[in-house]
N, C-alpha and C positions, 0 to 999 in steps of 0.2 A: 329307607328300606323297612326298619321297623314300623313306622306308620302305614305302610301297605300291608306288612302282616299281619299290624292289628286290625285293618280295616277289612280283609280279607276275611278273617277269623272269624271278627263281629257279626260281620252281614252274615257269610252260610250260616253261622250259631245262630243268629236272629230271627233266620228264616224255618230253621228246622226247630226252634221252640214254641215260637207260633202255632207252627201245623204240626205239632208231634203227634197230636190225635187223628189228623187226617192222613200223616203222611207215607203212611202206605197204601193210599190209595193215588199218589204220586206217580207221575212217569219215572224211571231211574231211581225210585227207592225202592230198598229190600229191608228185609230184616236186620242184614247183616253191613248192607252199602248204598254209598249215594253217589250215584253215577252224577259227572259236571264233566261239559262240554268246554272246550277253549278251541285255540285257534294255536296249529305248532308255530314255531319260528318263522318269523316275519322278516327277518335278514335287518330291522328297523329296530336303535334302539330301545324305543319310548315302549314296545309291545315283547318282546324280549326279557327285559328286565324286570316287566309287571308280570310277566309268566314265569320267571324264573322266582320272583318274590312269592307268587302265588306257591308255585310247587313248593317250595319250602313252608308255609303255611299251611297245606296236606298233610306232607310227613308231621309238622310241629302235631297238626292235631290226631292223625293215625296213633304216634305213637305215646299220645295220652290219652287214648281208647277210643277215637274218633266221636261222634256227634251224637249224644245219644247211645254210643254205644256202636255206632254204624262207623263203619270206614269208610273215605270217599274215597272214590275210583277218578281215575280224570281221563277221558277218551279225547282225542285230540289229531287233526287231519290239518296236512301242510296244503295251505293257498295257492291254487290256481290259475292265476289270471281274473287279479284286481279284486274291484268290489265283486261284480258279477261269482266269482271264484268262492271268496269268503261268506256270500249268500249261499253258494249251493251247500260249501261245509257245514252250515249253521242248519240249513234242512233237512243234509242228512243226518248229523248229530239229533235233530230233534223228533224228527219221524222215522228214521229206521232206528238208530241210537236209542231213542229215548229216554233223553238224560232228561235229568231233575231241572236243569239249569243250563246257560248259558255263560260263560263267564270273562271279558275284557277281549271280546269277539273282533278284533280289528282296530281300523282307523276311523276316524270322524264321518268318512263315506260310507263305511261300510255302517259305522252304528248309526246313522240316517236311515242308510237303505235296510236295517235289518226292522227298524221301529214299525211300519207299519206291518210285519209278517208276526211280529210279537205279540202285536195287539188282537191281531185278527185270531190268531192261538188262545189268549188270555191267558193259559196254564202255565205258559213258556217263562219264566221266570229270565230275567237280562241283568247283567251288573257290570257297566263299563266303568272303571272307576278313575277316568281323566278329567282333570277340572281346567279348564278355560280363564284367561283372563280378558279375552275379548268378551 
């Protein structure tokens, strides 16, 4: 669990220090906040317990003044029927949402089928953080 908060941590820190000079001209960033996208409870351990690891990595860093100074927001819509389902949350999260980010968006189907709608975006920022031993 501690190594998904710090890996949690690292990346959004890693990504907002990079662009700190651009990133208000970001989807889902403000002055004050960085809107990130998930995916609610999956009823599935494996996406559950990286969201629930994640949420706790928010407040960890909210309540040591968030990123830069910004607090993230985390906006988050339950799945409807499959991958199809977790593709539509992900486009409304990104085109009406307009979050910053994506963040541990499903299962292996869905972060396939979400890959080429990321790319075609380029802005859309993704971090599924499961590693395979196949």
């Amino acid at each position: 669990m501690k190594i998904i908060l710090l890996f949690v941590f690292s990346a959004l820190s890693i990504l907002l220090l990079v662009q700190r000079e651009t990133c208000l001209a970001e989807d889902g960033v403000t002055e004050t906040s960085v809107l990130i996208g998930i995916e609610e409870q999956t009823g599935g351990f494996s996406g559950d317990e990286e969201n629930f690891g994640f949420m706790l990595a928010v407040k960890e860093s909210n309540d040591r003044g968030g990123i830069n100074g910004r607090k993230m927001e985390v906006r988050a819509y339950a799945r409807k029927g499959g991958t199809a389902g977790g593709l539509e949350n992900a486009k409304r999260l990104v085109e009406v949402d307009r979050v910053f980010c994506i963040f541990n968006f499903g299962s292996m189907p869905l972060a396939m089928a979400l890959t080429p709608y990321v790319m075609e975006k380029k802005k859309v920022k993704r971090d599924f953080p499961v590693r395979s031993t196949a």
